[in-house]
N, C-alpha and C positions, 0 to 999 in steps of 0.2 A: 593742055593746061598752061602748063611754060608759055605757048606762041602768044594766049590768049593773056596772057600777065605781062609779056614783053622781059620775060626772064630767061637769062640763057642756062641749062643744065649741062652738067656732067657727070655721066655715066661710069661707074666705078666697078662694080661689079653687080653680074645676074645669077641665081639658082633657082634652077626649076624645083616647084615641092613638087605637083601630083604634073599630068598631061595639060590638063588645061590652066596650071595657074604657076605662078613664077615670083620669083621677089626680087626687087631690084632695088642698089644700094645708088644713092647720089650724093653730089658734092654739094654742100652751099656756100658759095664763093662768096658767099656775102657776111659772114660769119670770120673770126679770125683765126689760125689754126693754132693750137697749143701743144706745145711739146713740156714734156714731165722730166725732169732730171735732176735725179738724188746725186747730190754732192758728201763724195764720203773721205774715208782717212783718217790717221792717227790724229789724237789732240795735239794745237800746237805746230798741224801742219799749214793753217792758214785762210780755213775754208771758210769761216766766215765772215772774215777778213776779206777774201777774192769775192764773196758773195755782193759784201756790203758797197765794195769798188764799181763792182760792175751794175749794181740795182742804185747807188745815188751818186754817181758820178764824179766821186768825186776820191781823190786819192788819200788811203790812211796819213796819220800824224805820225805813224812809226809807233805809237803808245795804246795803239785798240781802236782808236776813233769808227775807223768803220765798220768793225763788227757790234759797235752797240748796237744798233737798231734789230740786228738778228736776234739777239737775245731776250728771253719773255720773264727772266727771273731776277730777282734782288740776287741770288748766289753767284750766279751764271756772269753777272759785274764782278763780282768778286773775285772769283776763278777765272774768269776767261776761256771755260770748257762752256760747251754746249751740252746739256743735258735732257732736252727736251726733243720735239719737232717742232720747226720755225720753216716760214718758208716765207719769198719775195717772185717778181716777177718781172721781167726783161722782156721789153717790147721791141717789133722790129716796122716800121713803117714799108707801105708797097715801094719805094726806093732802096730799102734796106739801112734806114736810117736809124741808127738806135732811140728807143723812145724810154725814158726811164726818171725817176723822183728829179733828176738833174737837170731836167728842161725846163721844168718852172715851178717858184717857189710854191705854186698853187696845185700843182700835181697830185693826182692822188690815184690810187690801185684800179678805181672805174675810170677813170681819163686815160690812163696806160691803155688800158680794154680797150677803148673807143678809139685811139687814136693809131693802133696797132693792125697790123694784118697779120703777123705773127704774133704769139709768144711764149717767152721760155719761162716754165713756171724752176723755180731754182729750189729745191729743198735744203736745206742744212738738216746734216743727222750728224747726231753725237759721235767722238772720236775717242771717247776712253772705254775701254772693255766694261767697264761698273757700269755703263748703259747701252752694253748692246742688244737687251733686248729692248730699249726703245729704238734702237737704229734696224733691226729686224721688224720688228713693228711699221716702221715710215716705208720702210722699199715692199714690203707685200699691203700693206695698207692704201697706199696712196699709187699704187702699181707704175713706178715711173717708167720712161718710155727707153733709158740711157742712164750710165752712170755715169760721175766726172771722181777717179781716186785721185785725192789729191795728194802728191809728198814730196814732202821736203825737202830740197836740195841738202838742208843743212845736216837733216837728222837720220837723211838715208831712210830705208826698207824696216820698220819698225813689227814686233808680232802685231799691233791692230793692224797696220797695211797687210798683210798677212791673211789675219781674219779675215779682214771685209773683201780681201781677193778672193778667198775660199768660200763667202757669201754670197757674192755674182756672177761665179762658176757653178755655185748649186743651186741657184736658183734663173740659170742661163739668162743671165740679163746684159744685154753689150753695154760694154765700158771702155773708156780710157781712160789714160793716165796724164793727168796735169804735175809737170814740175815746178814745183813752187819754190820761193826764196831765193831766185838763181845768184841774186845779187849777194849772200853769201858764202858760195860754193860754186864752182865748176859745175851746173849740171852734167856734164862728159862724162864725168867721173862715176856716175851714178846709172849711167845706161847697161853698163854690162851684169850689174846686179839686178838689175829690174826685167831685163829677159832671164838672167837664170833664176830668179823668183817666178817669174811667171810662168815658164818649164816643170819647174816644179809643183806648183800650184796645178796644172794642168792635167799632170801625171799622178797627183792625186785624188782628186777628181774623175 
């Protein structure tokens, strides 16, 4: 069928069900691949801030600027907490060119899609303990594929970092750890508590 389409296949995986029949898994190259990744952390650590930088291109005012568009509520302006689930999405071109709201004023979430052969769907989940069960909610609901903890240079290993460490050890989801803020703090300073956090976390677990 491929030969007679002029499409080229590839083969990802086979299981046999009975003797005579078999199921076989293929790629469609033609399609763009998406990766799911819950952005998590104490409130205040930044995250929708780093979301907002990296989905419109453009660098905060120091004052919130680029986390507004993450946020879906009148309060959430107010506060500057995230309380709900929001999510954006980071395009990668077949050069590996970033494709995202910051290439043209005309952009939009389908044009990302289309112009994309990767992409990174980004979730923002809430960072104050008063909503972890919406942040429990987004990482089994939306089953992302990686987690990004984000913390803060400035405020160090907080109980949410904690928590939401002790949430994607129970629920074996790979993570790593973004230092964020560096430009007020040493991030150095901050490494030797974050292995023995992690140690810990581990051995609880």
């Amino acid at each position: 069928m491929a030969a007679a389409l002029r499409a080229s296949v590839t083969h990802v995986t086979a299981r046999r069900v009975t003797s005579d029949r078999a199921t076989v898994e293929l790629a469609d190259t033609q399609q763009s691949v998406e990766l799911r990744l819950a952005v998590m952390g104490a409130n205040e650590a930044g995250k929708s801030t780093l979301i907002g930088v990296l989905t419109q291109g453009e660098l905060d005012n120091g004052r919130g600027s680029a986390r507004l568009n993450m946020f879906r509520h009148v309060h959430e302006v107010r506060s500057g907490r995230t309380s709900s689930l929001s999510h954006e999405i980071l395009g990668f071109d077949a050069q590996g060119n970033v494709v995202n709201y910051g290439c043209s004023q005309l952009m939009t979430a389908e044009r990302i899609g289309e112009r994309s052969s990767k992409l990174v769907s980004l979730l923002d989940l809430a960072g104050h303990s008063k909503y972890q069960r919406t942040t429990v909610r987004g990482l089994t609901g939306y089953c992302p594929h990686y987690a990004a903890l984000i913390v803060s240079a400035s405020a160090g290993i907080t109980p949410v970092t904690e928590e939401h460490t002790a949430l994607l050890l129970a629920l074996e989801l790979p993570f790593f750890i973004v230092v964020n803020k560096c430009d007020q703090r040493d991030p150095g300073r901050l490494l030797p508590a974050l292995r023995a956090g992690l140690k810990h976390a581990h051995k609880v677990a």
